[in-house]
C-alpha positions in Angstrom: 34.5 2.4 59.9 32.8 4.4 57.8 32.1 7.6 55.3 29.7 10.8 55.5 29.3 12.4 52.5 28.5 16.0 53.5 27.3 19.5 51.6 30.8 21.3 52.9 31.4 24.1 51.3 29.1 27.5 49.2 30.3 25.9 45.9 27.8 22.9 47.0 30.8 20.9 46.4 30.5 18.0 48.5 34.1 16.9 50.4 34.1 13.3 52.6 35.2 12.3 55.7 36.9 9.6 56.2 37.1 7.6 59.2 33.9 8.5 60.8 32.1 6.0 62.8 28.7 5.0 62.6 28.4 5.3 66.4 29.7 8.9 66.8 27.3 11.8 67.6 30.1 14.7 66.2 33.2 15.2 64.6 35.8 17.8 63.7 37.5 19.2 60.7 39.9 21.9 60.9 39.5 22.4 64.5 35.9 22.7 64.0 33.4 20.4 65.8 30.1 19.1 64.3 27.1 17.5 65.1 25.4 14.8 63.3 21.8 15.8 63.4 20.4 12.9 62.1 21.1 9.5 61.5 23.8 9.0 58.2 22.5 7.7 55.5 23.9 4.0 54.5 24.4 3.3 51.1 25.3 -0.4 51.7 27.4 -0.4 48.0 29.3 2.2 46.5 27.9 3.4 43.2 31.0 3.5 40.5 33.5 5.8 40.5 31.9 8.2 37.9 28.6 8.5 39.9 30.5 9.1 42.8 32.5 12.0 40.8 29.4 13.9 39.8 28.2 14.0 43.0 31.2 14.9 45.1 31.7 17.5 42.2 28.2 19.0 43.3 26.0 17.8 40.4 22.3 18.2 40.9 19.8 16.0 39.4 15.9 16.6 38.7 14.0 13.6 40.3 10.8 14.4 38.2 13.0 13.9 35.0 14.6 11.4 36.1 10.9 9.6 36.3 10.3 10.9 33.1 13.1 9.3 31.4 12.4 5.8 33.5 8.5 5.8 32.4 9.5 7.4 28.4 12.0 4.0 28.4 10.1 1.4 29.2 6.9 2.8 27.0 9.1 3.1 23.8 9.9 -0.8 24.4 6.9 -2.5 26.2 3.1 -2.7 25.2 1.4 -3.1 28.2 -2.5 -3.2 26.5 -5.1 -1.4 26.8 -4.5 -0.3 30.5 -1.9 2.4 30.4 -1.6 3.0 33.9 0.2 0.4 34.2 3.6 2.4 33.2 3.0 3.8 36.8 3.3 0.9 38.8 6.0 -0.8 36.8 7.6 3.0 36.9 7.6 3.4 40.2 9.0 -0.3 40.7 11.9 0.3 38.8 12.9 4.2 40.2 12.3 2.6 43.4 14.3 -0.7 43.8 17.1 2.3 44.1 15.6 3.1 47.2 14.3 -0.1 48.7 16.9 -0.1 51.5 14.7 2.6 53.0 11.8 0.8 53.2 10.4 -1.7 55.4 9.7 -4.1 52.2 9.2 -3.9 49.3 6.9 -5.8 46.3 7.9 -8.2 44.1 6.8 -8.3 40.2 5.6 -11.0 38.4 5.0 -10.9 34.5 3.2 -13.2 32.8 1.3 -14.6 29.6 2.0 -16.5 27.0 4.7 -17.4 24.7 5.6 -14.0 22.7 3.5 -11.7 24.9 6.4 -9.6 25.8 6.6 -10.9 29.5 10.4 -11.2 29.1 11.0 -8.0 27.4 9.0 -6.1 30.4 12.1 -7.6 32.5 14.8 -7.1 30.2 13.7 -3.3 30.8 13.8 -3.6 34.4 17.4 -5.2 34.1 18.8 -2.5 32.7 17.1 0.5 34.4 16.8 -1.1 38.2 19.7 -1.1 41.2 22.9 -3.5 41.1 20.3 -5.9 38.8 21.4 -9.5 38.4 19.7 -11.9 36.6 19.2 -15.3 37.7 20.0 -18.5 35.9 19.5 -21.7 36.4 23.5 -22.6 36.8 23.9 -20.2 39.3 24.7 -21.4 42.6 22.4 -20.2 45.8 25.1 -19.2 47.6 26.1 -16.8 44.9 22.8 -15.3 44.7 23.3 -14.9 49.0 26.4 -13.1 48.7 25.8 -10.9 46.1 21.7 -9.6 47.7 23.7 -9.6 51.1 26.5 -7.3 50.0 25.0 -4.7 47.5 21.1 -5.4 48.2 20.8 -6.2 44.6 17.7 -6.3 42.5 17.3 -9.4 40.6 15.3 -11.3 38.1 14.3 -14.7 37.5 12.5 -15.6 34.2 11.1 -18.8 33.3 9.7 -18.7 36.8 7.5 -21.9 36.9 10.6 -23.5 37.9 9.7 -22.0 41.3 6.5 -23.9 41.4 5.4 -27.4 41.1 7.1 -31.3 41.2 10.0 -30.6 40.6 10.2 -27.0 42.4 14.1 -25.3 43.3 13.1 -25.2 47.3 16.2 -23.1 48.0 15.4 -20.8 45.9 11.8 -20.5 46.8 12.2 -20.3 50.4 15.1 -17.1 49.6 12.0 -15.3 47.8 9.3 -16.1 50.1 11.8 -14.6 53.1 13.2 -11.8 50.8 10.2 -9.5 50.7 10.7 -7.7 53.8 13.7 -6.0 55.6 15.4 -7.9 58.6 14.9 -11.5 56.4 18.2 -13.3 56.9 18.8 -16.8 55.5 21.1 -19.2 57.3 24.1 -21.1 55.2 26.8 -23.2 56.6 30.3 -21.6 55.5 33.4 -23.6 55.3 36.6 -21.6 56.3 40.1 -22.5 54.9 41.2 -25.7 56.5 38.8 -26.0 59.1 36.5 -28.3 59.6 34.0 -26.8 61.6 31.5 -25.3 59.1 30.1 -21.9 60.8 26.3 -21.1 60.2 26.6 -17.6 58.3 23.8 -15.4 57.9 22.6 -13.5 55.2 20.7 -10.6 54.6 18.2 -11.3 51.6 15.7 -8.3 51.5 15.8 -6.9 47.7 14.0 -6.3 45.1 12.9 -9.0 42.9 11.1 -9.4 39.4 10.1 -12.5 37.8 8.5 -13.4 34.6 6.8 -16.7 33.8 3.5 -18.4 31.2 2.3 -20.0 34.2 0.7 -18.4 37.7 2.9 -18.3 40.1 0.9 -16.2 42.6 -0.1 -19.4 44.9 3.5 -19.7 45.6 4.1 -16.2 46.5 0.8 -14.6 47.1 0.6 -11.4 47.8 4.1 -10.5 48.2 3.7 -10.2 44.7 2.5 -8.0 42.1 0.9 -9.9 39.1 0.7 -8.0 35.7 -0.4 -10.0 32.8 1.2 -8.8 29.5 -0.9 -9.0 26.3 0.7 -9.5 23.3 3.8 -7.2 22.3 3.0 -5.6 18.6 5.4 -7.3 15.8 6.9 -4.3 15.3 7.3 -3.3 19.0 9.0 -6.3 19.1 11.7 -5.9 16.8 13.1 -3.0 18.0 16.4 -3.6 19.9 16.7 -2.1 23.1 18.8 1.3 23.0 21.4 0.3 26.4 23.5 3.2 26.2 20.6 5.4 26.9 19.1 3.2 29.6 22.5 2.9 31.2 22.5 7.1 31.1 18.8 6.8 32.7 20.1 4.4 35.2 23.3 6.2 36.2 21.2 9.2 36.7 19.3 7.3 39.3 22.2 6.2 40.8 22.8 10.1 40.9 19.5 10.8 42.8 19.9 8.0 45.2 23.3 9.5 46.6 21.1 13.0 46.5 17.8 11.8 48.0 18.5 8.9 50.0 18.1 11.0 53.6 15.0 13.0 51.9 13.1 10.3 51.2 13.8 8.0 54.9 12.6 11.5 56.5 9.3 11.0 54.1 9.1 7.8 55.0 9.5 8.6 59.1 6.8 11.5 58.7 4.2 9.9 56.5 1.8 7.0 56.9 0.2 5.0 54.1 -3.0 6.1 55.8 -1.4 9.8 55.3 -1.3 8.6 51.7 -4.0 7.5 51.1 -6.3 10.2 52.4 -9.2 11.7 50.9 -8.9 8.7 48.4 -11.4 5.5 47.8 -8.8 3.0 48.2 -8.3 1.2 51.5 -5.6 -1.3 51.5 -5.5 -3.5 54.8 -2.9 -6.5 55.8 0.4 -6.9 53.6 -1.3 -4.9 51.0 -0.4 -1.8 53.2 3.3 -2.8 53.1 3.5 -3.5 49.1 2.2 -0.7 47.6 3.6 1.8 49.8 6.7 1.8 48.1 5.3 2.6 44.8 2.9 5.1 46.3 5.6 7.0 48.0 7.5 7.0 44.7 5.3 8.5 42.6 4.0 10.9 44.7 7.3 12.3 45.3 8.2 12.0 41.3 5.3 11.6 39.1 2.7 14.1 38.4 -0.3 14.5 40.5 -2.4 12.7 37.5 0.0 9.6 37.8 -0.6 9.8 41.6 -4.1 9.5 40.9 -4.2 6.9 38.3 -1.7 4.7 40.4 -4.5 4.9 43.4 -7.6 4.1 41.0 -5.1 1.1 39.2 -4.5 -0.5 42.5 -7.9 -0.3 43.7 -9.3 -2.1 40.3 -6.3 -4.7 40.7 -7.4 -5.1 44.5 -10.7 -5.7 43.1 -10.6 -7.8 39.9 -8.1 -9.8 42.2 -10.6 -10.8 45.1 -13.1 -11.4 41.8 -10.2 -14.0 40.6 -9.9 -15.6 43.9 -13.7 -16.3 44.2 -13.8 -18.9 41.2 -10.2 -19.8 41.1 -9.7 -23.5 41.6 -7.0 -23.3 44.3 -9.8 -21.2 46.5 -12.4 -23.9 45.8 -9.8 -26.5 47.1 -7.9 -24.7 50.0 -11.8 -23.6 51.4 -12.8 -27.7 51.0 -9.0 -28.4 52.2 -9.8 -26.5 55.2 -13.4 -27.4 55.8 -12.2 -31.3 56.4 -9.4 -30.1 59.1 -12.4 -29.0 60.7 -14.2 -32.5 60.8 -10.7 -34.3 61.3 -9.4 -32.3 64.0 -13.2 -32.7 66.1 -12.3 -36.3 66.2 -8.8 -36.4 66.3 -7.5 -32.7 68.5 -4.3 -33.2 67.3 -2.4 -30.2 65.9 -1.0 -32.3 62.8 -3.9 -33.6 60.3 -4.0 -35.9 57.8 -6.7 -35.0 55.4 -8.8 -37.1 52.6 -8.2 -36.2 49.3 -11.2 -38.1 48.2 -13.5 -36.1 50.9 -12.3 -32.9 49.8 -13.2 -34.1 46.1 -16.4 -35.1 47.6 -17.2 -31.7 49.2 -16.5 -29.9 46.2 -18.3 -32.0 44.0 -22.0 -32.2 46.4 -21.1 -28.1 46.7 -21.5 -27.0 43.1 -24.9 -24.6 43.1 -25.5 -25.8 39.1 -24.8 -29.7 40.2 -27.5 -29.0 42.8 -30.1 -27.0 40.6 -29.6 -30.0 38.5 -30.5 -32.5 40.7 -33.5 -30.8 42.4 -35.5 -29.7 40.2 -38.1 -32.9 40.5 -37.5 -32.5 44.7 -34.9 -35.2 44.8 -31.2 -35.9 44.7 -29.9 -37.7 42.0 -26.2 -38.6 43.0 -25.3 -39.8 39.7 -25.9 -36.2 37.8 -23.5 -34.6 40.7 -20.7 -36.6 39.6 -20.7 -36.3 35.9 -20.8 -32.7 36.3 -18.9 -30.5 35.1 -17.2 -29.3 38.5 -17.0 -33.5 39.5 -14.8 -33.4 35.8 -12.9 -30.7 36.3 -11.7 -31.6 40.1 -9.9 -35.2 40.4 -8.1 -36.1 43.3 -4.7 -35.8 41.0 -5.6 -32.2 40.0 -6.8 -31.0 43.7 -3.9 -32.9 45.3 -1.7 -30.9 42.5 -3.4 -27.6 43.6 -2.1 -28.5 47.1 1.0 -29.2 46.7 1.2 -25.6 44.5 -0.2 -24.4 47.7 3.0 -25.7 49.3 0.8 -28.9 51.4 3.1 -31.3 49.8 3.6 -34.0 52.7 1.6 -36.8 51.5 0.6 -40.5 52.3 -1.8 -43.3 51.5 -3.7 -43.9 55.0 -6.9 -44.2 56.6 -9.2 -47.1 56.6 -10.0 -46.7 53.2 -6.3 -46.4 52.1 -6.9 -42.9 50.0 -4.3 -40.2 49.5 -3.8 -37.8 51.9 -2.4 -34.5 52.6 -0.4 -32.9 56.1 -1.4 -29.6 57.2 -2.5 -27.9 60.7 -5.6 -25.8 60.8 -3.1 -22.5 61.9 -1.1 -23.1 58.7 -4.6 -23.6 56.8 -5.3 -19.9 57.7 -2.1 -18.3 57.5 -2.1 -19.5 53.5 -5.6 -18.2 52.9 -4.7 -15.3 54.6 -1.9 -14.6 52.9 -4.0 -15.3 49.2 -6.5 -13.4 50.7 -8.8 -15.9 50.4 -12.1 -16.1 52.4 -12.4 -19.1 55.3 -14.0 -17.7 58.4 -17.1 -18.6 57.1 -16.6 -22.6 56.2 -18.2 -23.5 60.1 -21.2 -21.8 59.6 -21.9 -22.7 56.2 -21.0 -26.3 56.5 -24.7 -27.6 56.7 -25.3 -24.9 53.6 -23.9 -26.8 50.8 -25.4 -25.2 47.9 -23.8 -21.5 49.2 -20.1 -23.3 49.7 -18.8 -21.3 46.2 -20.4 -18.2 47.5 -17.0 -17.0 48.7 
C-alpha cells in the first residue's frame, strides 16, 4: 500500500490519499473518480515530519536558490585551487544525490591529497548538505550499511579510503561499491530468522550515492565509476573556520523540500532528454560509462545552475576526460596491465585455455626491453647492450614485487609460484584482461600488432 501526494485543491494546498495502490490506474474521492496520468512518483523514505508539513501546507521552493545556497556553502568552507569550476561538479553531486533514485546511476566521488589538503573537509560538506548521509566507519557492520542503502537509498561516505585497496583490502565492502554505482545492483546476504535455522538468502538493493576521501589513488579499484578530484592545500585560515550546521541543515531541508516538489519533473526530463540531447552543439563527446556518470551532474545543472555554470561544467569535464587519458598513458598500472595483457597473449597461443597463469618476471622483462630511452641508450653505437636496459631507470622503478603489487591493486590477486622456472605468477583470463582496461579506459587493442615493435610499446 501506498500514498499519492496530489495538488488538490486552488489554495495549492496539497491533501494525501491514503490507501492507494501502486498498481491502480484511478481512484475516487468524494464520489469523484480520477485518473493517474502518469506513473506516481516513489519517494522510497519519508522526509521528516516538518518537510512533509511545508509541503502538504503548499510551500514552494526556488530550485535555482536552492543551488545557490548548496554551491555559496561549500565555497565558504572548501578551497578547491586554482580551478573554480570545480564548485559545479561537486555542486551538482551534492543537489543531486537527492535525486539519484531517478536515475539510471549515478557517479561516485573520490577526494584526495595529502595530509591537511582539505580532502576530508570537502566530505564533511557533502555530509551535511547530501540525502539520508551516513558516514562509514570502520566498526560498522556490512549488514548495517545493507539495510540502511536498501531502505532509504542513503548517500554515504567513507574516508580514509585506502582501506578499500591493497593487502589487506575490506572485500565486502569493496564488492558493495563496485555493484552500487548503478540502479538494479542487489547484493545477496544470508538472514537468520528468529529460531530458525534455515538462513534465507536476502537481497539488497545497494544503488546510492557514495563519496570517499583518501591520500592514496584509489581509482584502479573503482575506475571510472568514479570521479577523482585532487584537493590542494586548504588555506590556514580556511581551515579554522567551523562549519556553520544549522545553516547547512536549513540548505539541506530545503532540498529535501524540492525533492518532494520536483521529483516527477525531473524523471519526465530524464524520459525526454538524451545525454546526446545534452550535449549538443558542444565539443565534448563522452562514450562508454562516461555517458552514464556525468549525466547526472549535467542534468542538474542545467536545470539549476546558470547557463555559465552549464558551460563551464561541459569545458571541466572535457579537460578532466582529457588530462585523465594523459594520466593513463604514463601511469604505472597502464604500463603493467598493457605488459600483463601482452603475455596472456603468448601464454594462451600455447596453452588455449581460458584460465592463464602469467610470468611476473616476463612481464618485468617486457617492460624493461620496452622503454624508448633504455633503447635510445643502447643503440646508439648499432648494438644492444643488455646490461644498460636493466639498470635503467624504468628496469629500477618496475620489480616483480612492485608490478605484482600494481596487480593485485588491479584486483589480479590469485597468485602462485609455477612454471619451469618456479617464478611468481598471476591468474587472469584474456576477457577479464579487457574488461579492466576497459573499464580504466586504458588502451590494449593495439598490443598484437605492436608486439614485434618494442620501442613504440609506451606509445599508448
Amino acid at each position: 500500500m501506498g500514498i499519492v501526494l496530489l495538488y488538490s485543491d486552488n489554495n495549492g494546498t496539497r491533501k494525501p490519499i491514503y490507501k492507494y495502490n501502486y498498481s491502480q490506474s484511478s481512484f475516487s474521492i468524494n464520489g469523484s473518480k480520477y485518473k493517474i496520468s502518469s506513473e506516481p512518483f516513489n519517494l522510497k523514505s519519508l522526509p521528516s515530519n516538518k518537510i512533509l508539513k511545508r509541503f502538504l501546507n503548499g510551500e514552494k521552493i526556488d530550485g535555482k536558490q536552492v543551488w545557490k545556497d548548496f554551491i555559496k556553502y561549500r565555497q565558504k568552507y572548501l578551497d578547491v585551487g586554482d580551478d573554480q569550476r570545480k564548485y559545479i561538479p561537486q555542486t551538482a553531486w551534492d543537489l543531486g544525490t537527492h535525486f539519484s533514485m531517478v536515475f539510471n546511476a549515478f557517479p561516485y566521488n573520490d577526494f584526495f591529497g595529502l595530509r591537511g589538503s582539505g580532502k576530508n573537509r570537502a566530505n564533511e560538506i557533502s555530509s551535511i548538505l547530501t540525502f539520508h548521509c551516513i558516514t562509514i566507519a570502520t566498526s560498522r557492520s556490512i549488514s548495517s550499511i545493507f539495510r540502511s542503502i536498501d531502505a532509504m537509498g542513503s548517500t554515504w561516505i567513507k574516508n580514509e579510503a585506502e582501506t578499500l585497496i591493497g593487502k589487506n583490502k575490506d572485500n565486502e565492502l569493496l564488492e558493495l561499491c563496485l555493484e552500487g554505482y548503478k540502479k538494479g545492483s542487489n547484493i545477496s546476504l544470508t538472514g537468520d530468522i528468529g529460531k530458525n535455522k534455515n538462513r534465507p538468502v536476502i537481497f539488497y538493493d545497494v544503488y546510492s550515492p557514495k563519496s570517499f576521501s583518501s591520500d592514496k589513488d584509489i581509482y584502479g579499484a573503482f575506475g571510472t565509476r568514479m570521479i577523482k578530484f585532487l584537493q590542494q592545500q586548504t588555506s590556514k585560515e580556511q581551515g579554522k573556520i567551523e562549519l556553520n550546521l544549522e545553516k547547512g541543515k536549513e540548505i539541506r531541508d530545503n532540498a529535501y523540500l524540492l525533492r518532494l516538489q520536483d521529483g516527477c519533473e525531473i524523471r519526465k526530463i530524464i524520459e525526454n532528454t538524451s545525454i546526446d540531447d545534452l550535449l549538443k552543439n558542444t565539443e565534448l563527446k563522452l562514450v562508454s560509462r562516461d555517458r552514464e556518470i556525468f549525466y547526472p551532474l549535467l542534468i542538474i545543472t542545467k536545470q539549476y545552475g546558470s547557463k555559465k555554470e552549464y558551460q563551464n561544467l561541459i569545458d571541466w569535464i572535457k579537460d578532466y576526460l582529457d588530462n585523465q587519458r594523459q594520466q593513463n598513458i604514463d601511469k604505472p598500472l597502464a604500463v603493467v596491465l598493457r605488459a600483463f595483457y601482452s603475455q596472456a597473449i603468448e601464454v594462451y597461443k600455447t596453452t588455449e585455455k581460458e584460465e592463464l597463469w602469467i610470468d611476473l618476471y616476463k612481464i618485468r622483462e617486457e617492460i624493461v626491453y620496452s622503454d624508448p630511452e633504455a633503447w635510445r641508450m643502447t643503440n646508439k653505437d648499432g648494438y644492444e647492450n643488455k646490461e644498460i636496459v636493466k639498470t635503467s631507470e624504468t628496469a629500477r622503478f618496475f620489480t616483480v614485487r612492485r608490478i605484482g603489487s600494481i596487480l593485485s591493486e588491479l584486483g589480479f590477486d590469485q597468485k602462485r609460484r609455477g612454471g619451469s622456472s618456479g617464478n611468481y605468477q598471476r591468474k587472469a583470463t584474456i576477457k577479464k584482461i579487457k574488461e579492466k582496461a576497459n573499464t580504466l579506459n586504458i588502451q590494449i587493442d593495439d598490443i598484437e600488432k605492436e608486439k614485434t615493435k618494442k620501442k613504440d610499446f609506451f606509445n599508448v
